[in-house]
N, C-alpha and C positions, 0 to 999 in steps of 0.2 A: 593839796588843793581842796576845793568846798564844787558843793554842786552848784550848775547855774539854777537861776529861782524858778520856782515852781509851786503850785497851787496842790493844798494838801488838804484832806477829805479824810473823816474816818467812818464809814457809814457804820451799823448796827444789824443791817439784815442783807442776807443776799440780794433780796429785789431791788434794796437800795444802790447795793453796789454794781447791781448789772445795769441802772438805768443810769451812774454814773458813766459807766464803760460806753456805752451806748453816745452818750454825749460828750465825751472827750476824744472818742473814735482812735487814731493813730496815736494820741498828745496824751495819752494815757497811759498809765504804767498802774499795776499792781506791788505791792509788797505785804510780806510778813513776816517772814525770819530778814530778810533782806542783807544775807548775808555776802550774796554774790550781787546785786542789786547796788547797795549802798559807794560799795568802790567803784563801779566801773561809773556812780554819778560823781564821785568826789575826784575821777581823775577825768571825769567830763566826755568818758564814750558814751554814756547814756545822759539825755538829756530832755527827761518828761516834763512838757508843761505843767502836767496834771499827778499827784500821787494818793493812790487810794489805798489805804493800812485796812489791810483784813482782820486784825486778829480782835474787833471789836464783835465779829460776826459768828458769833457762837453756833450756830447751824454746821458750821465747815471743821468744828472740833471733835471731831469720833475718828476711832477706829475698831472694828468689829466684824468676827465672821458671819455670811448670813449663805448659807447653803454651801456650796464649793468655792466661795468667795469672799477674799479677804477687802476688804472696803477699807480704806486708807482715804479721810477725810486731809480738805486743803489748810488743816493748819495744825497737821500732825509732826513733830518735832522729830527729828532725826533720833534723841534721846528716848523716843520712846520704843525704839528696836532695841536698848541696850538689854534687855530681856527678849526671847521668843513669843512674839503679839499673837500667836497662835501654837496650836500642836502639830507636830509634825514636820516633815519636810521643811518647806515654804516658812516659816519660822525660827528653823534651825539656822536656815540660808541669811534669811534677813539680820538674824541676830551675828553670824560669823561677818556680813557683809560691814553693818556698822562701824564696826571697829577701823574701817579704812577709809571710811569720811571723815574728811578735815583732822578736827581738833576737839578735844572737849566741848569747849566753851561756845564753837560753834554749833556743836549739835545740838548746843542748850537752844538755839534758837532759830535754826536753821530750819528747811521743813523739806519732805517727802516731795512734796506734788511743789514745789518750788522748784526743788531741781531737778525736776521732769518737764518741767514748762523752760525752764533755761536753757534745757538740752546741751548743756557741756560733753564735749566729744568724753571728756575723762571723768564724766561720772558714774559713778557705782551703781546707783538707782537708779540711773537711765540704759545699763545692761542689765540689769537687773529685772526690769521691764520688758526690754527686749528679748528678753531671752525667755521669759516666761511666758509671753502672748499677755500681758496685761493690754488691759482697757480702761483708756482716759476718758474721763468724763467730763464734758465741756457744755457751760452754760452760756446762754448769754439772753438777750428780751425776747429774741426770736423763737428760743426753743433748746433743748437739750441734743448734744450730739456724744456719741458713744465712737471714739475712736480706735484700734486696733493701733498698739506700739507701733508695730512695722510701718505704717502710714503715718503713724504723727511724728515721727522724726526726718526731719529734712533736709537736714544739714547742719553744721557746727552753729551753734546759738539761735536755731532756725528752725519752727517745726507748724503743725497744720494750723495751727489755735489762728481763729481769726483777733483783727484788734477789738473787736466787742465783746470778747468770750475770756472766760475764767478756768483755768480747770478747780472745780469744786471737789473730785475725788477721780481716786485711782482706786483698781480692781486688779487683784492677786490670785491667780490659784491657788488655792487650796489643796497642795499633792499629797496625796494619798500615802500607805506605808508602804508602798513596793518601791516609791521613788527615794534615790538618793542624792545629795545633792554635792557640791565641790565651787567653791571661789580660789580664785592667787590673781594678785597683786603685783606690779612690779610698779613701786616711786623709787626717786634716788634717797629721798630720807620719809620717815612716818609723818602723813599728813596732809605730803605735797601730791599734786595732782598727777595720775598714772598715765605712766608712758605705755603700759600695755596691761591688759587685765583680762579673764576670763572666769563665766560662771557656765557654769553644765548641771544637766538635770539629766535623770535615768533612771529608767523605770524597769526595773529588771523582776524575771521572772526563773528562779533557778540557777540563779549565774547568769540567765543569758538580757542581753538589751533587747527588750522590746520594744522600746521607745527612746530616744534620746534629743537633749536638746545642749547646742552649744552656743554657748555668745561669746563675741570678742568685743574690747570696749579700748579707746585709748586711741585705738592707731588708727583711724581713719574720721570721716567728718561727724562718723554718726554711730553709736553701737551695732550690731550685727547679727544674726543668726548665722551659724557656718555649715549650710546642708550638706556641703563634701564629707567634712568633720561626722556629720551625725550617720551620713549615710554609710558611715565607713564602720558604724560600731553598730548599724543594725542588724537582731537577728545573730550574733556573735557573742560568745564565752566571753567574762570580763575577762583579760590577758592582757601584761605588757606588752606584747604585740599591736593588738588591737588600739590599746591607748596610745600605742609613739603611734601608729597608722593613722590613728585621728588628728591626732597633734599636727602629725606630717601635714592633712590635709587643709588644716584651716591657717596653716601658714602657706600654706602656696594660694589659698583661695584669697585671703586679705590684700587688699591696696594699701601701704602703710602710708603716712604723709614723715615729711619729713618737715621737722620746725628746729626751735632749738634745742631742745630736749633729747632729742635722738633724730637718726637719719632713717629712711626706711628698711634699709637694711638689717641694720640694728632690731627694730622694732620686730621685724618680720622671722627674726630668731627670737625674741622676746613671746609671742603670740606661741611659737611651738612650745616654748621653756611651759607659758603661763596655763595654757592650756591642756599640759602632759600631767601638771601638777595639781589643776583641778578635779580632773577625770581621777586620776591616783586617788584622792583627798572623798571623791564620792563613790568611790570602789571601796572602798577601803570597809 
């Protein structure tokens, strides 16, 4: 199928494209890797009056640490985690994570803060996010809004960004050397969208967790933090104890959905599988 027609715009500067956004209001659509974009117009779920190409707008092309924070500009390519974008943690993460988005060829063009703003329940960089406490950064003529992951996700394909707002960049922790980190996956073949997936962060001091952070991603409408999960390994010796005990806990704590992919059942033994296996993988 082709999309239906639509009125297409390549501005050159942010100010241009937010006073486009502004006057297109709902009938507006962004793109720039338009990797998940482009299909859902060509089999006619999405259907923009209006389509504005960012990647004319060289402002939104960086990525760069500045204090404890990793700044991941809106037209940073998935390809460019294939390396660690930073030192440390938070870069070790990002670079193991890549490797389970999509496809090569899409990463070539695909982008970060693209599918953050899509909010697919089975994206990487949307737990990824979550689970790290990132901050969205949303523009629009009105003014600059800093949003906290936990709030701008809303639902499957659905998140706070009003229709006159952009997200121009996302913002990473920067973790430290006491944190360790842990991702697993589960698709049925390399590539395809996950049916269950978890990333953990832990910050340990001696052996023991002082800190810990768990996401589950996949099985419900929106990524997750799993406070059972974390609170089950604070203050505690790393031990395969501890870790089934977390595991335990963020499979009982998860609402799995059930589609066709799996049932929630299924999934809700997946989330202990993926998430015993992350904890192990940042133990380790």
């Amino acid at each position: 199928m082709k999309p239906a027609p639509f009125r297409y715009d390549a501005p050159a500067t942010l100010d241009e494209t937010l006073s486009l956004l502004a006057e297109a209001g709902e009938h507006g659509k962004l793109i720039a890797g338009g990797q998940s974009l482009v299909p859902m117009m060509n089999f006619r779920l999405a259907r923009p009056g209006r389509l504005f190409d960012l990647n004319g707008v060289a402002e939104l092309d960086f990525m760069r640490v500045e204090g404890a924070r990793l700044r991941i500009g809106a037209l940073t390519r998935h390809a460019a985690f294939h390396r660690p974008p930073c030192e440390g943690p938070t870069g070790a993460l990002l670079a193991e994570v890549v490797r389970h988005v999509a496809h090569y060829p899409i990463r070539q063009r695909g982008t970060f803060a693209g599918s953050i703003a899509h909010a697919d329940p089975a994206s990487e960089w949307c737990l990824v996010a979550a689970t790290l406490d990132a901050e969205i950064v949303a523009r629009s003529r009105a003014g600059e809004r800093v949003i906290a992951a936990r709030d701008f996700f809303v639902a499957s394909l659905a998140t706070a960004l009003r229709p006159d707002e952009l997200v121009t960049e996302v913002r990473l922790p920067v973790l430290g050397a006491r944190w360790r980190t842990g991702f697993c996956e589960f698709a049925r073949r390399a590539g395809d969208f996950a049916i269950a997936m978890s990333a953990v962060a832990l910050r340990l001091d001696a052996g023991i967790v002082r800190e810990a952070r768990v996401g589950v991603g996949g099985v419900e409408d929106r990524p997750s933090r799993q406070p059972a999960a974390e609170q089950a390994l604070a203050g505690r010796p790393v031990s395969p104890a501890a870790l089934a005990e977390a595991a335990d806990a963020a499979a009982r704590e998860v609402k799995p959905m059930t589609d066709l992919h799996a049932d929630a059942a299924y999934r809700r033994h997946l989330v202990r599988t993926t998430t015993r296996r992350a904890l192990e993988r940042a133990a380790a």
